[in-house]
C-alpha positions as CSV (number, residue, x, y, z in Angstrom):
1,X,-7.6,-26.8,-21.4
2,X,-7.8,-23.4,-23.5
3,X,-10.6,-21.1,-23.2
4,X,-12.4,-22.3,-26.5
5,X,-12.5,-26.1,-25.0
6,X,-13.8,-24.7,-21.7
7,X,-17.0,-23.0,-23.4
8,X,-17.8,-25.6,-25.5
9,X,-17.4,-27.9,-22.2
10,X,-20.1,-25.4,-20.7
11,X,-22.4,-25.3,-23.6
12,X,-22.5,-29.2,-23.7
13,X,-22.9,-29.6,-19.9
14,X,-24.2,-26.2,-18.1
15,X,-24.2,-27.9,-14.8
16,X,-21.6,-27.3,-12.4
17,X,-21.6,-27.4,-8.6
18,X,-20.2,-24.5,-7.5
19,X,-19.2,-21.0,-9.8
20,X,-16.9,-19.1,-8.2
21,X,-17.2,-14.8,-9.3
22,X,-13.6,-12.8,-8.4
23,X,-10.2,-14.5,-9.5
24,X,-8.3,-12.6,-6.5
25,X,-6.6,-14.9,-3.8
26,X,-9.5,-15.3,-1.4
27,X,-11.8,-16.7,-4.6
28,X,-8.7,-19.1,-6.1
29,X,-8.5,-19.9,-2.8
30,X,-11.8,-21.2,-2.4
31,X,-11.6,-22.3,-5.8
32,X,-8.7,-24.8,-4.8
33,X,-10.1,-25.9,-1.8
34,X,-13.7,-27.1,-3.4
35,X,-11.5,-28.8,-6.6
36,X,-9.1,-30.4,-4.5
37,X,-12.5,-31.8,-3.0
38,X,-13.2,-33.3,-6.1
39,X,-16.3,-30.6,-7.1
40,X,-17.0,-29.4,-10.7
41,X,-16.1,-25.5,-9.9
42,X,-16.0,-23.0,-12.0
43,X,-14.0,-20.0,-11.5
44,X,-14.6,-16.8,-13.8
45,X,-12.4,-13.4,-13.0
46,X,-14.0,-10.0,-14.8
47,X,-10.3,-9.0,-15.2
48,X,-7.3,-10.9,-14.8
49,X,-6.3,-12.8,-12.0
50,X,-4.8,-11.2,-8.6
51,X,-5.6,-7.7,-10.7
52,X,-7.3,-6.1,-8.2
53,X,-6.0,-5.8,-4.2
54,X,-4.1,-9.0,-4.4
55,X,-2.0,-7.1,-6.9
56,X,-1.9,-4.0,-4.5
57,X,-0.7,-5.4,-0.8
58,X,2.3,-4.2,1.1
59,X,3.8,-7.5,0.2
60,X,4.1,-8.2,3.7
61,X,2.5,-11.2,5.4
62,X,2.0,-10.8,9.1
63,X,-0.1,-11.1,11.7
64,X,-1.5,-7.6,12.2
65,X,0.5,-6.6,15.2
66,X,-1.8,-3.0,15.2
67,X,-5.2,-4.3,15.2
68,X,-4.9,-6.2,19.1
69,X,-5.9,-2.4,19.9
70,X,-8.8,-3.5,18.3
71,X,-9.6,-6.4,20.2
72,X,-9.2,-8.6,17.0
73,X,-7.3,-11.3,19.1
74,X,-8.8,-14.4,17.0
75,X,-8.0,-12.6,13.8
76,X,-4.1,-11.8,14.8
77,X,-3.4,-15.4,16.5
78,X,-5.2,-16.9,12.9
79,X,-3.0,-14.8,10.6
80,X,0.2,-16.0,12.7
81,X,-0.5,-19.4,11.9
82,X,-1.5,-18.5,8.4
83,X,1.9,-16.8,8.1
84,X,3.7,-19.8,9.3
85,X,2.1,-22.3,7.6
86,X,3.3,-19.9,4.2
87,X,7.0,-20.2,5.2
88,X,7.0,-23.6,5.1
89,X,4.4,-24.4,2.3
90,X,5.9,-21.4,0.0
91,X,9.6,-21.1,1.1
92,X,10.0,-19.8,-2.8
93,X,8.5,-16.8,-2.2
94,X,7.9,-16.1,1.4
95,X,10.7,-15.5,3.7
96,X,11.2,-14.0,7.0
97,X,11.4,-10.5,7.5
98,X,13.5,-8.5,10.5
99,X,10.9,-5.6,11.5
100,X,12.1,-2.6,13.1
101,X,9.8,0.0,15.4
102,X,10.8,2.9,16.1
103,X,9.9,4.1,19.4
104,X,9.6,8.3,19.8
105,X,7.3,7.9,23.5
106,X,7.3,6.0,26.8
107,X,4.1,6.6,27.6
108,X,2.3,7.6,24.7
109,X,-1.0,5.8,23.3
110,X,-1.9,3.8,26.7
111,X,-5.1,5.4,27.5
112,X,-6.4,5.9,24.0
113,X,-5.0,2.5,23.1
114,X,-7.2,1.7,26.3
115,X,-10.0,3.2,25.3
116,X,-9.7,2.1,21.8
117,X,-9.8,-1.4,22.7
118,X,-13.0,-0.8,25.0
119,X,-14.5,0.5,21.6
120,X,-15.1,3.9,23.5
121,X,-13.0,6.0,21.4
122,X,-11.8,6.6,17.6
123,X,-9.0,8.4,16.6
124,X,-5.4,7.5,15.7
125,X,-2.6,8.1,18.9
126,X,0.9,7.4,19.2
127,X,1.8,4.2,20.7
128,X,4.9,4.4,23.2
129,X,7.4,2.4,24.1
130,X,5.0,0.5,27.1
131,X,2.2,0.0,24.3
132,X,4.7,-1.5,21.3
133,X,6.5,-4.0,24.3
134,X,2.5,-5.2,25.6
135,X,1.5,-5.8,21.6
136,X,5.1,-7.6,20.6
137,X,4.7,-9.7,24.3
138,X,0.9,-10.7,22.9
139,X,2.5,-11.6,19.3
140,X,5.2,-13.6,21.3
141,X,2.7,-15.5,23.3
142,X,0.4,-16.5,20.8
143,X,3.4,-18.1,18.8
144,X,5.3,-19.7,21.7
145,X,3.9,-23.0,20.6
146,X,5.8,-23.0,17.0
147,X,8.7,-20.9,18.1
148,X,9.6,-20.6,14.7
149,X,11.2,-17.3,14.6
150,X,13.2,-15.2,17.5
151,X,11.2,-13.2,20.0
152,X,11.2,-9.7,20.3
153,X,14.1,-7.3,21.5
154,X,14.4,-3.8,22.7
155,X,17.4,-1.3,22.1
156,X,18.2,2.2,23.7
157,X,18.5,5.6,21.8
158,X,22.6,4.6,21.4
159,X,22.5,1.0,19.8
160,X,19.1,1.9,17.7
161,X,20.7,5.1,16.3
162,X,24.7,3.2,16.1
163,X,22.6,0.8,13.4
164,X,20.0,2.9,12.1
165,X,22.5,6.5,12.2
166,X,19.5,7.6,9.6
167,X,17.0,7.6,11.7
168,X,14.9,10.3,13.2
169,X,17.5,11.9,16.4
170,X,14.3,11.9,18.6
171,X,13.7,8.4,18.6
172,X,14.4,7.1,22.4
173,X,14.4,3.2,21.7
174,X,13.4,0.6,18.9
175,X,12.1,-3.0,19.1
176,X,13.1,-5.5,16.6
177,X,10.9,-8.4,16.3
178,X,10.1,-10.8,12.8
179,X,7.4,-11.1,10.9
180,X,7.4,-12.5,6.4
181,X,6.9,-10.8,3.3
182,X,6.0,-12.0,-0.1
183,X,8.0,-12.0,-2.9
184,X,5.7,-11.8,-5.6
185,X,2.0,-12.5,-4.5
186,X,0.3,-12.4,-8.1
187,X,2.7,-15.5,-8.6
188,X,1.0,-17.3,-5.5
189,X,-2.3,-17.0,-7.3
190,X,-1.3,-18.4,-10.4
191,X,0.2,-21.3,-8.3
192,X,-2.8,-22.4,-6.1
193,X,-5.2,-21.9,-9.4
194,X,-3.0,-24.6,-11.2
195,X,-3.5,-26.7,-7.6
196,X,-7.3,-26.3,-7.9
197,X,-7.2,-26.9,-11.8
198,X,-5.0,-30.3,-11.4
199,X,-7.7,-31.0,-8.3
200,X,-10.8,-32.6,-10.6
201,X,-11.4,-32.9,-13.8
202,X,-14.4,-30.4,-13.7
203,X,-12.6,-27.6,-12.4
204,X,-12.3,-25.5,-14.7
205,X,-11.4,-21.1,-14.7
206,X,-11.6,-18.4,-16.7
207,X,-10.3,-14.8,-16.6
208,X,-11.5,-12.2,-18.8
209,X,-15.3,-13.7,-18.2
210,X,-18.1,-12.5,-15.9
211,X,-21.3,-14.2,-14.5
212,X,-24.7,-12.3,-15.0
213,X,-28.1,-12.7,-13.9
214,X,-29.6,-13.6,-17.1
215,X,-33.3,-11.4,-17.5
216,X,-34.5,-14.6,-18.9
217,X,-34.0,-16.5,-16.2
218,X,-30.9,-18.3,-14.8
219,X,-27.1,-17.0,-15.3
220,X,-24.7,-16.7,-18.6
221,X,-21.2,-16.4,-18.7
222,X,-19.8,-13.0,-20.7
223,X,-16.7,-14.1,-22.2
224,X,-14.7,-10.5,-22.8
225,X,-12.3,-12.3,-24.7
226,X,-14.0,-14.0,-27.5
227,X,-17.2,-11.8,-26.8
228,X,-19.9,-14.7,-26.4
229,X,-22.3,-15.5,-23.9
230,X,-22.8,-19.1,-22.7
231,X,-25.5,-20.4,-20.3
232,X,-24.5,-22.0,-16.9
233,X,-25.8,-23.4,-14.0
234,X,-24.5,-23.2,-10.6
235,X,-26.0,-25.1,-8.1
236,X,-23.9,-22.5,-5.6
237,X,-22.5,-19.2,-6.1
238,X,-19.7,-17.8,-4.1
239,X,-19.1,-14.5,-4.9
240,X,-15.5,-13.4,-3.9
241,X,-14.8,-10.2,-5.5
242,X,-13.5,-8.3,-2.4
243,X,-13.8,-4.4,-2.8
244,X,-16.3,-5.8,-6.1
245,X,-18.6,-7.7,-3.9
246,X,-21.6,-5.5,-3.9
247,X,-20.7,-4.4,-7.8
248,X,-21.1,-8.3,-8.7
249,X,-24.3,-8.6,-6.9
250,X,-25.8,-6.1,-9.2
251,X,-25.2,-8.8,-11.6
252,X,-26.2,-11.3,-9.8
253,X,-29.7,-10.3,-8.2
254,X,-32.5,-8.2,-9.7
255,X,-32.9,-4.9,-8.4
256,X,-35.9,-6.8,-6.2
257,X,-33.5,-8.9,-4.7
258,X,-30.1,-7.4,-4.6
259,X,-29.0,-7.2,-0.9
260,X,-28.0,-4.2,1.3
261,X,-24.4,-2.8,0.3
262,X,-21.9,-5.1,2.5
263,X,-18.1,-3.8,1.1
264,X,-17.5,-0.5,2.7
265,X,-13.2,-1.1,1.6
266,X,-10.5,1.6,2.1
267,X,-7.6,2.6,0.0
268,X,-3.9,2.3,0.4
269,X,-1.5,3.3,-2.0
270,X,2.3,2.4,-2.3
271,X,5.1,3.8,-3.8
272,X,8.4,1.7,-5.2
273,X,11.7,4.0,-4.8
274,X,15.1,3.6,-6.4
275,X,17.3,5.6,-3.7
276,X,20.5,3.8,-2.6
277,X,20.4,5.9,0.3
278,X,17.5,4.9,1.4
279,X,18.2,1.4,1.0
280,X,21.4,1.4,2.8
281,X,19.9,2.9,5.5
282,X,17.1,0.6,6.1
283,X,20.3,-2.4,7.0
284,X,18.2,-5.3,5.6
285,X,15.3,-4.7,8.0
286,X,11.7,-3.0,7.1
287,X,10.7,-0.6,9.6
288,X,7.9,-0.4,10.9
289,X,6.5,3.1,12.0
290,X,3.9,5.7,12.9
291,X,3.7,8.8,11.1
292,X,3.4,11.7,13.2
293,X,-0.4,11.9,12.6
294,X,-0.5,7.8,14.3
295,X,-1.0,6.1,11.1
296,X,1.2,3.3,10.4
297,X,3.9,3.1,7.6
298,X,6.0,0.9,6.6
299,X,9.5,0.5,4.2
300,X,11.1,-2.3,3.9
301,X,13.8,-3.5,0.9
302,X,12.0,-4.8,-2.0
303,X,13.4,-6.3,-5.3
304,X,16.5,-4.0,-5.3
305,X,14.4,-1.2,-4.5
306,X,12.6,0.2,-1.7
307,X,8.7,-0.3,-0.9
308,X,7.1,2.6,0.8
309,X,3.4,2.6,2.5
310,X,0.5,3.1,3.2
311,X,-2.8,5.5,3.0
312,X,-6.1,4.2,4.7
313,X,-8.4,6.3,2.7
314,X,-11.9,5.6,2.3
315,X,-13.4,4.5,-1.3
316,X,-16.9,4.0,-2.9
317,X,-15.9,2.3,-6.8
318,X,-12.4,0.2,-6.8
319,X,-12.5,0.8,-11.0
320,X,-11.3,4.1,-9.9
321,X,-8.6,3.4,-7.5
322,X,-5.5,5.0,-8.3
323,X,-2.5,6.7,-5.9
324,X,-2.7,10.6,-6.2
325,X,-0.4,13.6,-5.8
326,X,-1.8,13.8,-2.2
327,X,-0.6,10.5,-1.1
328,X,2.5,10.5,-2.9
329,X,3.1,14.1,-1.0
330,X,1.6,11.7,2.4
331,X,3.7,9.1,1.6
332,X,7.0,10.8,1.0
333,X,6.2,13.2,4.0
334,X,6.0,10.2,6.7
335,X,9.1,8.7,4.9
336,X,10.7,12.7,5.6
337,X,9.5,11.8,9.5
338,X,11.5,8.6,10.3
339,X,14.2,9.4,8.3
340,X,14.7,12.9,8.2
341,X,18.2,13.9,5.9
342,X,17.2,11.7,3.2
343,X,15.8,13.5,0.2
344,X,13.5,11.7,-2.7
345,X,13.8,13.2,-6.2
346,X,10.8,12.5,-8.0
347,X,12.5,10.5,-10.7
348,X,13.0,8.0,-8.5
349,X,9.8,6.8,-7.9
350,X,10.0,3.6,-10.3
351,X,6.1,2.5,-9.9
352,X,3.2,3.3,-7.7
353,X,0.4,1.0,-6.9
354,X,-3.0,1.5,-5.6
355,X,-5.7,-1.1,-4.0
356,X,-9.3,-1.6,-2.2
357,X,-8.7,-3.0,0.9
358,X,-12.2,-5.1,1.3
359,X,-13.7,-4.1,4.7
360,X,-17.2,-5.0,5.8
361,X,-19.5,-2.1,5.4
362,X,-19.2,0.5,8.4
363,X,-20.0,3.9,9.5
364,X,-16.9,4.6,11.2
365,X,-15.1,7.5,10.6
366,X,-12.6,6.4,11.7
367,X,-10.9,4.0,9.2
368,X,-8.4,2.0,11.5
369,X,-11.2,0.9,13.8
370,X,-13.4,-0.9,11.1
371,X,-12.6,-4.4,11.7
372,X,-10.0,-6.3,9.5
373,X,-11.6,-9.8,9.9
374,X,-13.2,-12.1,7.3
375,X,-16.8,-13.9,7.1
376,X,-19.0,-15.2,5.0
377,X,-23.0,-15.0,4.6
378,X,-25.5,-16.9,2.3
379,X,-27.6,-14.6,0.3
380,X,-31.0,-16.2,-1.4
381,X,-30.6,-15.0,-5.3
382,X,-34.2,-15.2,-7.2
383,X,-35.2,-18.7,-8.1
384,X,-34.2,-19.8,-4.5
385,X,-30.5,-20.0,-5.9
386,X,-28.0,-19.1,-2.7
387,X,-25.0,-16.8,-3.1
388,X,-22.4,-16.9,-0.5
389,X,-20.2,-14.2,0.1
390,X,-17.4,-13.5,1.4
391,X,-16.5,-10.2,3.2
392,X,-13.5,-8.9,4.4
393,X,-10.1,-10.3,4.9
394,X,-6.5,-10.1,4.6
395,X,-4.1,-11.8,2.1
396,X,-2.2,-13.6,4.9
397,X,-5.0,-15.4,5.9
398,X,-6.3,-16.3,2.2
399,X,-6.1,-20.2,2.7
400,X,-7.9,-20.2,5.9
401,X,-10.5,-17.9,4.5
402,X,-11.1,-20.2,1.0
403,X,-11.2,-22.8,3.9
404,X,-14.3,-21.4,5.4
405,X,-16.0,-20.9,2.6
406,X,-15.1,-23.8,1.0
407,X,-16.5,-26.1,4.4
408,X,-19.7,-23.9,3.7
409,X,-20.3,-24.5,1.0
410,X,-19.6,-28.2,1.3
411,X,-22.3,-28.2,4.1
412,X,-24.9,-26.9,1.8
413,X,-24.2,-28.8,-1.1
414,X,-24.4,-31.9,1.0
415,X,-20.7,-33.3,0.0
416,X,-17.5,-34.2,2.1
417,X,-14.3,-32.6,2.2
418,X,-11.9,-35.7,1.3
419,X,-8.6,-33.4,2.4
420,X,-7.2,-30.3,3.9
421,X,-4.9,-27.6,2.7
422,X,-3.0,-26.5,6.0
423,X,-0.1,-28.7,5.1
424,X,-0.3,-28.7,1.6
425,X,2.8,-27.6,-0.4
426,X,2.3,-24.7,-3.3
427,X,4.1,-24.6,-6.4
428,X,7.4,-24.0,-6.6
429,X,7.9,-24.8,-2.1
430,X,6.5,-28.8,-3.6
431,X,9.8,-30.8,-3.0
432,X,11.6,-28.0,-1.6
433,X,15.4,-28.9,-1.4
434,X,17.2,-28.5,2.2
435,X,20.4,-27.9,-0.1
436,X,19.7,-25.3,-2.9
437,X,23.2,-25.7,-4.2
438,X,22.8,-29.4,-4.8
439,X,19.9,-28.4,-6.4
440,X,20.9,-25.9,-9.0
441,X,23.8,-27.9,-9.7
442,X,21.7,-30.7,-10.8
443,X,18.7,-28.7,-12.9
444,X,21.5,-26.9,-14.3
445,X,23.6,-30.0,-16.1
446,X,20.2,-31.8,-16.6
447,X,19.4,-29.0,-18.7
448,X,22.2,-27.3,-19.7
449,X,21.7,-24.0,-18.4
450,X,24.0,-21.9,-16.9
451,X,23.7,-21.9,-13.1
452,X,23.2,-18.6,-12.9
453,X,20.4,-18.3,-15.1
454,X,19.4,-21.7,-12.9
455,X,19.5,-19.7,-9.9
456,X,17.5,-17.0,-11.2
457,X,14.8,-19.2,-12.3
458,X,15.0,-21.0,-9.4
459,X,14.3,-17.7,-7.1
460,X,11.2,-17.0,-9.4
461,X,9.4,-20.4,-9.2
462,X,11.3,-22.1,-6.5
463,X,11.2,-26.3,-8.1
464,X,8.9,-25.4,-10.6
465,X,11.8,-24.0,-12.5
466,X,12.8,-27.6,-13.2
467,X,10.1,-27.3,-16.0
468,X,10.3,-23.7,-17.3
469,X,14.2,-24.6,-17.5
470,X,13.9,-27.0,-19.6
471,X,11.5,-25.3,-21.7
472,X,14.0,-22.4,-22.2
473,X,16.7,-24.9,-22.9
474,X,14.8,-26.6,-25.6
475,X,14.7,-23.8,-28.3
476,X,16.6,-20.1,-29.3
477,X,16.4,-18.2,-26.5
478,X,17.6,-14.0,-26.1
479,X,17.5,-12.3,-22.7
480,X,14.6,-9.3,-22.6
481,X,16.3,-6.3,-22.9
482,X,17.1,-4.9,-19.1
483,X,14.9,-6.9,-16.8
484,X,16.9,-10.7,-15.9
485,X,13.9,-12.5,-18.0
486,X,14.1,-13.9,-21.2
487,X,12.1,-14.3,-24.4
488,X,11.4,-18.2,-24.1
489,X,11.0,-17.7,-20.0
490,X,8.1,-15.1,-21.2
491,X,7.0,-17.4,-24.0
492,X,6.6,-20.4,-21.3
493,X,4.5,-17.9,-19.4
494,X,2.1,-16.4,-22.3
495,X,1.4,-20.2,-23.3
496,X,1.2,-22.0,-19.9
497,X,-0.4,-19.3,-17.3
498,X,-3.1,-17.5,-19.5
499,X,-1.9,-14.3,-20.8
500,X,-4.5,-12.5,-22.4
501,X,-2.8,-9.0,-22.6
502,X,0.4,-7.1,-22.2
503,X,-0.5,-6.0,-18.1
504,X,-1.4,-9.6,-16.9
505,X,2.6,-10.5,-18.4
506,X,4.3,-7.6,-17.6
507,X,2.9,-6.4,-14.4
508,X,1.4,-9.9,-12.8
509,X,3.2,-12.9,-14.1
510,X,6.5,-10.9,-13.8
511,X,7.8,-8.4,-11.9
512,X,9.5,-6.2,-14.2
513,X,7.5,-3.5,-13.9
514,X,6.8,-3.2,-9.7
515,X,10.8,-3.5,-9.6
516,X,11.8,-0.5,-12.0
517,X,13.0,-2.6,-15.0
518,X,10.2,-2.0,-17.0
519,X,11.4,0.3,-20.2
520,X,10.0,0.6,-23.5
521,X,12.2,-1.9,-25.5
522,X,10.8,-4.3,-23.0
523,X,7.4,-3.5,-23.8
524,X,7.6,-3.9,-27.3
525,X,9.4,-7.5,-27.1
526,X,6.7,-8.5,-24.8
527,X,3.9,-7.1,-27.1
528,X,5.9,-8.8,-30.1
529,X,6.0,-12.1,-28.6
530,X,2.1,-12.2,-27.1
531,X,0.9,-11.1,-30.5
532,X,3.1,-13.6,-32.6
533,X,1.5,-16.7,-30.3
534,X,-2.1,-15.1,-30.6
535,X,-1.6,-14.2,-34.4
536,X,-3.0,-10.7,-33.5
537,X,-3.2,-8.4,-36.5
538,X,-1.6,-5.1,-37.2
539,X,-4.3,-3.0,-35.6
540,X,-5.0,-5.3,-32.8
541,X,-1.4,-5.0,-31.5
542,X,-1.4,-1.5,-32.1
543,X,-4.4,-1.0,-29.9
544,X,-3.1,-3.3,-26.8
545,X,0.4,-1.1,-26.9
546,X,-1.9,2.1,-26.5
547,X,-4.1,0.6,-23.5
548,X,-1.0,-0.4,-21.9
549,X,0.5,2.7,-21.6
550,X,-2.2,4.2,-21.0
551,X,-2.5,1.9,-17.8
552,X,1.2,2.7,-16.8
553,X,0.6,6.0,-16.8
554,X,-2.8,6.3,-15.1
555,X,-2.3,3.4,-12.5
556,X,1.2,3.3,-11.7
557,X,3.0,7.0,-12.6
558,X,5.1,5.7,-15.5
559,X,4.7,8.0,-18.5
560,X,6.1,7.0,-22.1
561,X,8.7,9.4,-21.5
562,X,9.6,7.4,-18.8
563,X,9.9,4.0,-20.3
564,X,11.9,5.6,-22.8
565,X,14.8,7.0,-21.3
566,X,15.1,3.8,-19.6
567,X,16.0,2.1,-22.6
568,X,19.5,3.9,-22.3
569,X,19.4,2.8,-19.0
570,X,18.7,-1.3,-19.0
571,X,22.0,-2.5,-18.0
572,X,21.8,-0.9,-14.5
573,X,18.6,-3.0,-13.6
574,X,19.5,-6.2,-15.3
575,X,20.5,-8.0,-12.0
576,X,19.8,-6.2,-8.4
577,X,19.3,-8.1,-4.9
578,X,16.1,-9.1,-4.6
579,X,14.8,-8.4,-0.6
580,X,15.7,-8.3,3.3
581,X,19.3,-10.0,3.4
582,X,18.9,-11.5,0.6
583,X,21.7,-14.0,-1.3
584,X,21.6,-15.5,-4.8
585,X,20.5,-18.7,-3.3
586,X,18.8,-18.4,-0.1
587,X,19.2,-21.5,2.9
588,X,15.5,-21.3,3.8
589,X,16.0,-22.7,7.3
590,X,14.2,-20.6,9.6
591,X,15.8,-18.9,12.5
592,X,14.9,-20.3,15.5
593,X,15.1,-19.0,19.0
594,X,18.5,-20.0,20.6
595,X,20.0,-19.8,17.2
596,X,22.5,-16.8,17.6
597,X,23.8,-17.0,13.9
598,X,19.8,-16.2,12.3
599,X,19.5,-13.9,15.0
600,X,18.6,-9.9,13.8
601,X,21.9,-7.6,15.2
C-alpha cells in the first residue's frame, strides 16, 4: 500500500488503536510486535526510517561488558540473550565477532571500579588486568546456559604482541573473548517493518509524516511528502523517538500539559577509515580498548574498511548532531594510543557518522555513569488521551524493548498478545539454509544470475535475495558505477522499501556510502533512477542533488570534491571483504565451546 492509499485509508476511518511517533528500531519494534498482534497501528517517522541513532551505532551488538561497573546486571544478562536470539534469527546480517582487550595494568581500576559500582564515585579509571578477567568471568556466567560462543582467554605480553606486533609495546597481556556485530542495521529496520506491515491488515506506516496535537482538538497527521494534514485518532500513543522523545511531546501536549524533560542523550561519533595497515593489523578481531583518559574505544574491520569509535559527549537538540574536528582529533588520537606507528592521512577518512544515544534524563557529570537501561512510562495527554514512552535503550536489546511496550500497551488497551517474537525469524535469516552453496547454486540457475552476483545478493538480504534476484533478472540491468549494486537491485529498492529521497537509498537502504564507495557518478545514477520512477521535474531533481550533498558534507565529511575524484577511482571499491573473517559465502554455524576449529587463535 503507497502513501496516497494509506491517507485516504485514514481520512475514511480515523480510528486506529495504537499510533506509533519515531520510525527508529525501538518504535518498528513496537510497531511489529502490536501488528503481529493483530492491532490497527500506525506508525509515522518525522524523517526516514532508522535515520537517527539507529543509523549511528557502533554496529556492534553486545552485551555491554562496561556497564557491570555499573551495577546494570539485569540490563547486560538481557542484552546477551538479545544478542543471541539475533544470531540465530538474523544470521544474514549478524555474525560473531572475536573481541580483543588490551590490557596495559594489573591492578588498575579495582577500587574506583569498586567504588563506582557502590555509586560513591564518578570518574573514568583504567581497568586492569584483575578488573577485565572479573567482568569477562560475569559475561561467561551469565551465558553458560546457551554456550553458544567460546569463553574467554588470556594471553602474556609475548603471544598478544607475536599476533597483534602493532600494538601498543606497553601492553602486558590481552583477553580475547566474542561478542556480534551488525552488518547493516538500517536494513534490520526495513526488515521487521515489512514483519509488522504483513502482521494485520490495519497496520499501516509512514515516513516522512508527523503526529501533532491538533489546537482544535484531537491529533492530525503532517504528511511532509505530499504536504497535507489528515485527522486521526489513536486510542494509544507510544511515542518512541529516542533522543526526539521530549521534542515530540511538544507536539503532542499543550504547553499546560507537556511533561518534565525525560531524554537527557549523549553523543558518539564514528569515523570509517580506508588504511590497509590498519586493517591488517587488527587480524580479523575488533579491539576493544581504553583510551588513556578510561573511555572506551573500539575498531574493528567493517565492510572492507575499518570502523573507529566512540565520543560520549553530552547533547541538548539531536537535529544538530554532527562529528566535529575535536572528535575526529579524539578519535584518531586514542587510535594513535593502541596502536602507536600507524599513521592516518586525512584522505582516508571515507565517512563519519554522528548519533544521540537516548539516556534517561540525569544530572550526572559524568556521562558513563547515567544508566544505559530502557523503560517505559504512561503520560496522560489533554483529553485524558495516554502517551507511553519509551526511554532509554540500546539497539541490541530492541526486540525485547518493542516487547515491553508492546505488553503495555496490550494491558491498557484491554487486548491479548496471540504470539511472541523471541523466536521469530527476520527477513532474509526466514528459511536460512545450513548449506549456502547449495543455496546459491539453486537461486542462481532458477534465475539465471551469475553466482557471484547470487552471492552478493545473498550477503545483502540473506533468502530474501530469492526475490530481488529475480527482479533483477527479469529486465536490463547495468552495475552502478563502483559500489557492487546495480541499477535494477536499486530500482527493486526505490519501488519496494519507500525511498523518498536520495539519503534514505544511498546512505540507509545501501551501504555505499558508510563503506567508501560512494562517488559522484554514483550519485547521479541514483538521483537519475529515483526521479525517473517519481516523474520529478527538472527543478525538483536539481534541488534533491543540492540537499544531498549538502548532507554529505555537513553530516558525514564528504565534500563534492571528494565524491569527485572518486569517480577515477571506482574500480578499487567495486568488491572488498565485507567484516571480521569474512568469506564470500559465510557457514553461519556458530562456534561452540570445544570446537577448536571456530576457535579465535
Amino acid at each position: 500500500m503507497n502513501r496516497e492509499e494509506i491517507f485516504n485509508g485514514l481520512r475514511r476511518s480515523p480510528k486506529v488503536d495504537v499510533c506509533v511517533v519515531g520510525g527508529g528500531i525501538n518504535g518498528i519494534s513496537v510497531f511489529r510486535e502490536l501488528a503481529l498482534q493483530g492491532l490497527d497501528v500506525l506508525l509515522v517517522e518525522k524523517n526516514d526510517y532508522c535515520s537517527g541513532a539507529s543509523s549511528a551505532l557502533s554496529r556492534m551488538v553486545h552485551g555491554g561488558l562496561r556497564y557491570l561497573e555499573n551495577g546494570e546486571f539485569n540490563l547486560v544478562r538481557e542484552s546477551l540473550v538479545e544478542r543471541d536470539r539475533l544470531l540465530r534469527n538474523a544470521p544474514h546480517l549478524i555474525a560473531p565477532l572475536p573481541t580483543m582487550v588490551p590490557v596495559f595494568d594489573i591492578f588498575s581500576g579495582l577500587a574506583n571500579g569498586l567504588v563506582r559500582f557502590l555509586g560513591l564515585g564518578r570518574e573514568p579509571s583504567r581497568r586492569g588486568a584483575i578488573a577485565i578477567k572479573t567482568g569477562l568471568s560475569i559475561y561467561d556466567f551469565l551465558t553458560r546456559k546457551r554456550a553458544l560462543m567460546p569463553r574467554h582467554r588470556f594471553r602474556g605480553r609475548q603471544a598478544t604482541l607475536a599476533k597483534w606486533p602493532e600494538l601498543n609495546p606497553a601492553v602486558k597481556s590481552s583477553a580475547t573473548y566474542y561478542d556480534a556485530w551488525v552488518r547493516h542495521p538500517e536494513r534490520i529496520g526495513i526488515e521487521l517493518l515489512q514483519d509488522g506491515l504483513s502482521g494485520a491488515p490495519g497496520a499501516h506506516a509512514l515516513n516522512y509524516a508527523e503526529l501533532q496535537h491538533n489546537p482544535a482538538g484531537g491529533f492530525v497527521v503532517r504528511d511532509h511528502v505530499g504536504g497535507t494534514t489528515t485527522a486521526v485518532e489513536p486510542a494509544l500513543i507510544i511515542n518512541a523517538t529516542g533522543g526526539w522523545i521530549d521534542i515530540a511531546n511538544a507536539s503532542l501536549f499543550s504547553p499546560e500539559t507537556r511533561p518534565a524533560p525525560l531524554m537527557g542523550g549523549t553523543k558518539g561519533s564514528h569515523l570509517i577509515i580506508d588504511n590497509a595497515e590498519l586493517a591488517k593489523a587488527l587480524d580479523g578481531h575488533m579491539i576493544y580498548y581504553e583510551n588513556e583518559d578510561g573511555r572506551v574505544c573500539i575498531l574493528f574491520p567493517y565492510l572492507g574498511k575499518v570502523l573507529v569509535g566512540s565520543t560520549d559527549i553530552r547533547i541538548d537538540d539531536p537535529a544538530t548532531v554532527v562529528c566535529t574536528p575535536e572528535e575526529r582529533d579524539y578519535i584518531l588520537q586514542s587510535l594513535a594510543f593502541v596502536l602507536p606507528d600507524i599513521r592516518i592521512r586525512p584522505e582516508e577518512i571515507v565517512y563519519q557518522f554522528s548519533g544521540v544515544r537516548p539516556l534517561p534524563a540525569s544530572k550526572d557529570k559524568f556521562t558513563g555513569r547515567i544508566p544505559r537501561d530502557h523503560f517505559c512510562t504512561f503520560i496522560e495527554s489533554d483529553g485524558g488521551r495516554a502517551v507511553l514512552c519509551m526511554i532509554g535503550g540500546k539497539w541490541t536489546t530492541f526486540r525485547s524493548f518493542g516487547e515491553l511496550a508492546a505488553d503495555m500497551a496490550l494491558e491498557r488497551l484491554r487486548k491479548t498478545r496471540h504470539l511472541t517474537t523471541a523466536d521469530r525469524s527476520i527477513g532474509g535469516g526466514r528459511n536460512f539454509p545450513a548449506d549456502t552453496g547449495d543455496w546459491i547454486a539453486r537461486t542462481s540457475s532458477a534465475t539465471g544470475l551469475a553466482p557471484a552476483r547470487t552471492i552478493e545478493l545473498f550477503e545483502r538480504y540473506g533468502t530474501a535475495a530469492a526475490l530481488i534476484a529475480g527482479f533483477i533478472a527479469s529486465g536490463p540491468d547495468e552495475p552502478m558505477p563502483g559500489s557492487g549494486y546495480s541499477t535494477r537491485e536499486m530500482l527493486f529498492l526505490i519501488r519496494h522499501e519507500c525511498v523518498e529521497h536520495l539519503d534514505d537509498l544511498l546512505l540507509r537502504r545501501t551501504t555505499i556510502a558508510i563503506s567508501g564507495q560512494l562517488s559522484l557518478a554514483t550519485t547521479d545514477v541514483a538521483l537519475d533512477l529515483i526521479a525517473d520512477e517519481k516523474h520529478w521535474p527538472a527543478a525538483r531533481k536539481a534541488e534533491e542533488r543540492s540537499r544531498f550533498l549538502d548532507l554529505l558534507a555537513t553530516r558525514h565529511g564528504i565534500d563534492l570534491e571528494t565524491l569527485t575524484a572518486r569517480n577515477e577511482q571506482g574500480v578499487r571499491y567495486a568488491k572488498q571483504p565485507q567484516g571480521p573473517d569474512e568469506p564470500a559465502i559465510r557457514q553461519r554455524a556458530l562456534p561452540r565451546r570445544g570446537d577448536r576449529s571456530r576457535r579465535v587463535q
